[in-house]
NUSEDREN-875820 format. One record per residue: x, y, z of N, C-alpha, C, O, CB in turn. Coordinates in pm, 1 decimal. Each point is the difference from the previous one (the first is absolute). Glycine has a CB too. Example, Ala and Ser with C-alpha at 12.3 -4.5 7.8 and 13.67 -1.06 7.14 Angstrom:
BEGIN
<atom <1319.0, -569.0, 780.0>, <-89.0, 119.0, 0.0>, <90.0, 120.0, 0.0>, <103.6, -1.9, 66.5>, <-292.8, -115.4, 58.1>>,
<atom <154.2, 222.3, -196.6>, <82.0, 119.0, 6.0>, <-77.0, 109.0, 73.0>, <50.9, 110.8, 16.9>, <67.5, -173.6, -231.4>>,
//
This chain:
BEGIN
<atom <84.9, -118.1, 0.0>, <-84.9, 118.1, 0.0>, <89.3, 124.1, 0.0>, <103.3, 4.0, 66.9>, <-289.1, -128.2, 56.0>>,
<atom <146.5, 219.1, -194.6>, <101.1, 156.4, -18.7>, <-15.6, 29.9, 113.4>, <-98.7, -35.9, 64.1>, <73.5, 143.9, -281.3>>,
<atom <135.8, -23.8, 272.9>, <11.3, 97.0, 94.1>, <-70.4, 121.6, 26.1>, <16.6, 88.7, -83.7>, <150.2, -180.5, 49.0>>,
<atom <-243.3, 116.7, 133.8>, <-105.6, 127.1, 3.8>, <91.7, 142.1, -67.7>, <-60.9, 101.0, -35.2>, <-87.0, -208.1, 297.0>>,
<atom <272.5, 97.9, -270.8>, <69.1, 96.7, -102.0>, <-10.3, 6.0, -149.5>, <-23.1, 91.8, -78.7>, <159.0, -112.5, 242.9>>,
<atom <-111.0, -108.2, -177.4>, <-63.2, -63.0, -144.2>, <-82.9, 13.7, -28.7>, <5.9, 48.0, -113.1>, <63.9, -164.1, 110.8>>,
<atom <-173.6, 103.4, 36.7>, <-148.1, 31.4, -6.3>, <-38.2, 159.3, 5.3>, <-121.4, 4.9, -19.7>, <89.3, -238.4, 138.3>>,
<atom <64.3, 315.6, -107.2>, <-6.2, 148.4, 84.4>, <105.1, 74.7, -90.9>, <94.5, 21.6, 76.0>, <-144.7, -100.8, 205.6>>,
<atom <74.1, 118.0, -378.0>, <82.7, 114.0, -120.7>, <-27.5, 105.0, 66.9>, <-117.5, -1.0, 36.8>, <88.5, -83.2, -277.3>>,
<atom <93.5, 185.5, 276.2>, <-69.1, 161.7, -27.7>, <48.0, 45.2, -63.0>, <111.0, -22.8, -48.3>, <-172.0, 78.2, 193.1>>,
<atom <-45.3, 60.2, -170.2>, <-37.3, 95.0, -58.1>, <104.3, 26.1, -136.9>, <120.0, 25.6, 9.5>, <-234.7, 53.2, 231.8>>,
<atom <56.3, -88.9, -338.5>, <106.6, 46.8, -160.4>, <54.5, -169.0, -14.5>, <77.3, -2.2, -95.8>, <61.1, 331.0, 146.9>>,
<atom <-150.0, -451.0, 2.0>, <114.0, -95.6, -38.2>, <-127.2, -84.3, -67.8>, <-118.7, 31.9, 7.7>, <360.5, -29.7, 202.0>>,
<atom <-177.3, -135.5, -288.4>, <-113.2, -74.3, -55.1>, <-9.6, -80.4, 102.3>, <66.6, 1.7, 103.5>, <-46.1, 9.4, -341.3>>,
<atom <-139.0, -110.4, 194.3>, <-54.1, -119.3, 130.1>, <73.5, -113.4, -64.8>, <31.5, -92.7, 74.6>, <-306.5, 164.4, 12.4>>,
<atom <310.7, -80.3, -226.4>, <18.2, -105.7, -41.3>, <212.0, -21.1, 32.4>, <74.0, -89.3, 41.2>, <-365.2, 116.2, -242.8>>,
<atom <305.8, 106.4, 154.8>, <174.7, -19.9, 58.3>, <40.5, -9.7, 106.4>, <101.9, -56.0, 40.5>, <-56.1, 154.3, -166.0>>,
<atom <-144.3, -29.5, 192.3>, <8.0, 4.2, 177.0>, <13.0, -125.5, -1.1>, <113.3, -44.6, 17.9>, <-258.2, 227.0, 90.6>>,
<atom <68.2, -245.7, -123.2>, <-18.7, -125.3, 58.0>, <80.3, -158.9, -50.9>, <8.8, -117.0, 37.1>, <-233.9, 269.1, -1.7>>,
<atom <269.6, -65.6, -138.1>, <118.5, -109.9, -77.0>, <111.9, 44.7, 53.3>, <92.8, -80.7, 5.9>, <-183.9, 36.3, -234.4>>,
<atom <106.4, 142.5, 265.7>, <119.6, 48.5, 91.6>, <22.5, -45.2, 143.9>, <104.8, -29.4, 57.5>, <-136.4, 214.9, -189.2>>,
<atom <-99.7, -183.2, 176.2>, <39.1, -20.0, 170.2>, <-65.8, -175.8, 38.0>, <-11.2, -49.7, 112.0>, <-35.3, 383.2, -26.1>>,
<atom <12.3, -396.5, -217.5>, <-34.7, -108.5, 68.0>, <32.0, -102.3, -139.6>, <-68.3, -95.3, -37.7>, <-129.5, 206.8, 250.5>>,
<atom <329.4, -55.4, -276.6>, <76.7, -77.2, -154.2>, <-15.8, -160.0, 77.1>, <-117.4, -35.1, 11.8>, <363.7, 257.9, -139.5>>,
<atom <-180.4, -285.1, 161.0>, <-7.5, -95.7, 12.1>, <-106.9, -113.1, 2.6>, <5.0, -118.4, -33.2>, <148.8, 245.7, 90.6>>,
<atom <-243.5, -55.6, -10.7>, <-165.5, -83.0, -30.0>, <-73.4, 7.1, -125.7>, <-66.3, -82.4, -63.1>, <23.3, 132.8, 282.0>>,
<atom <86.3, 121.0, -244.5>, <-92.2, 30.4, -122.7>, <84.4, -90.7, -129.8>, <-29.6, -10.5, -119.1>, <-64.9, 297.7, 215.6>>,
<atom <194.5, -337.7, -28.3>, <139.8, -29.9, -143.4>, <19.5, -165.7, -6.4>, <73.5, -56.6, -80.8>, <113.2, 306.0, 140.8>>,
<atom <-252.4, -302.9, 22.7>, <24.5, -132.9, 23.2>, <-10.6, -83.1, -97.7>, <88.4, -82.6, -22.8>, <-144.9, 122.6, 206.5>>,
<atom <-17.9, -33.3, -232.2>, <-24.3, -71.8, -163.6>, <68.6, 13.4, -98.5>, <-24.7, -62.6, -103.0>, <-148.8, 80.6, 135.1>>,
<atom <303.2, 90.8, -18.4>, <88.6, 12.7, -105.0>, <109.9, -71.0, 20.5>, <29.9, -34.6, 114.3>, <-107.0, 229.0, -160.8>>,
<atom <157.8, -228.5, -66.9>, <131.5, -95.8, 20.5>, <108.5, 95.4, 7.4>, <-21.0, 119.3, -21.7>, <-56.0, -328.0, -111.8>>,
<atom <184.8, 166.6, 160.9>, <138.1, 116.0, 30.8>, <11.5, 54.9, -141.5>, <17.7, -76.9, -94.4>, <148.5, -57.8, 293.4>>,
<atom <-175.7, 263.0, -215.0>, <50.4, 96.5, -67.1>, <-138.2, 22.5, -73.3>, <9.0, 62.9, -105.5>, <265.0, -118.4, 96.1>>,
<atom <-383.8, 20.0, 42.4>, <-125.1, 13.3, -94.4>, <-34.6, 132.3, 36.4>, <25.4, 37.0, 114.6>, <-118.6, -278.8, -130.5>>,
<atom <25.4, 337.7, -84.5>, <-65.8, 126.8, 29.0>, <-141.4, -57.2, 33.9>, <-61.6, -89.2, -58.4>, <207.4, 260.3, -103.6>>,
<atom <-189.3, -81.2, 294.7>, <-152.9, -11.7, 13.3>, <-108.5, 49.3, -113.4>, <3.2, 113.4, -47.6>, <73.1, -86.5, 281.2>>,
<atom <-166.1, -120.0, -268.1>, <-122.9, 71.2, -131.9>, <-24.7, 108.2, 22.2>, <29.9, 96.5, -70.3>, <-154.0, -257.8, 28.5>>,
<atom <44.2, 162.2, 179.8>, <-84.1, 98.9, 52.9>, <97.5, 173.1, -10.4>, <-33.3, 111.5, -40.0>, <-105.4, -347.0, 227.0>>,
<atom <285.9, 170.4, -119.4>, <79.2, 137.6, -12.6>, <33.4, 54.3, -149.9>, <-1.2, 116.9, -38.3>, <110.9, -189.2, 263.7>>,
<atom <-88.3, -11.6, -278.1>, <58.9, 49.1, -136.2>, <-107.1, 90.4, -93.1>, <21.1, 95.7, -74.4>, <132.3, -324.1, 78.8>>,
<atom <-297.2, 146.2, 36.8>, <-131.4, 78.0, -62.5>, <5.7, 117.8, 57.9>, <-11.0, 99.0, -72.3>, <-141.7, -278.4, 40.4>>,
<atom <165.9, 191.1, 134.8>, <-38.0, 129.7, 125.1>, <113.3, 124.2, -83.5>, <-29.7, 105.5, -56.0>, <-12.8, -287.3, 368.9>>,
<atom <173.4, 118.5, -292.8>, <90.8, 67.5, -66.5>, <1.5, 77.8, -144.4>, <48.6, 106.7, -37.4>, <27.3, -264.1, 181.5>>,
<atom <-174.0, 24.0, -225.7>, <18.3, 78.5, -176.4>, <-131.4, 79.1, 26.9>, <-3.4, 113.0, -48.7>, <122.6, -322.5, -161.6>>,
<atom <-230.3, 166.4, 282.1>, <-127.5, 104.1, -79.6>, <-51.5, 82.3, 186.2>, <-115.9, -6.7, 40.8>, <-28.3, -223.3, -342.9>>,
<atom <219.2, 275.0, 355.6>, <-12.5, 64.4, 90.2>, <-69.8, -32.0, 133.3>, <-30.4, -116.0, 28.1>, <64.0, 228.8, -210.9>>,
<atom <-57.4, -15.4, 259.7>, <-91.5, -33.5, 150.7>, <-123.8, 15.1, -2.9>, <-61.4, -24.7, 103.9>, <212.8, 92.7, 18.4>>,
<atom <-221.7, -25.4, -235.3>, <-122.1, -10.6, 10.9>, <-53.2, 124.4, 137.5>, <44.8, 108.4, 37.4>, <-15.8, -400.7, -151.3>>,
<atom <-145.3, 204.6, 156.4>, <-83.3, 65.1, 102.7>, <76.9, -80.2, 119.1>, <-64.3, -48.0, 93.4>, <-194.7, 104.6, -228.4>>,
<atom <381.0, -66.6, 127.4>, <56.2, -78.8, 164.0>, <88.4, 133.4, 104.2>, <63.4, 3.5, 105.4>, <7.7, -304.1, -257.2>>,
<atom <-106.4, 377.3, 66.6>, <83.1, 105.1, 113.2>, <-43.2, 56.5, 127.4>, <-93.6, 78.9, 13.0>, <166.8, -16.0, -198.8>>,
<atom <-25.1, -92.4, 246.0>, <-102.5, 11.8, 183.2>, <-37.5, 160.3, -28.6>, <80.2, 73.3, -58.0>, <92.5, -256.5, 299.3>>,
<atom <-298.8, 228.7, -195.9>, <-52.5, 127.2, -27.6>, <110.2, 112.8, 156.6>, <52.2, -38.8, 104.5>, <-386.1, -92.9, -245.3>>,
<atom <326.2, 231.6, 94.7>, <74.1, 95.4, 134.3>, <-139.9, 50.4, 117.6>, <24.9, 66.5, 100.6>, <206.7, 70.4, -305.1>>,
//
């Protein structure tokens, strides 16, 4: 289970990096050594969307 930090971005950060950031290892588990995550690489080419924590 993520960390109530993980879970909890503020203000201006995304929910989705936040959370690949502070809880990589769970969100990453399914990848093999040196694999790029799907989810990140999408996030990366076509942007954040509506994930930006509001101020």
């Amino acid at each position: 289970m993520p960390s109530k930090k993980a879970l909890n971005p503020p203000a201006g950060e995304c929910t989705q990096c936040w959370l690949h950031a502070y809880d990589s290892r769970e969100q990453h588990k399914h990848l093999g050594p040196r694999e790029d995550c799907p989810a990140c690489v999408d996030h990366m080419n076509n942007g954040h969307g509506n994930m930006i924590v509001g101020r």
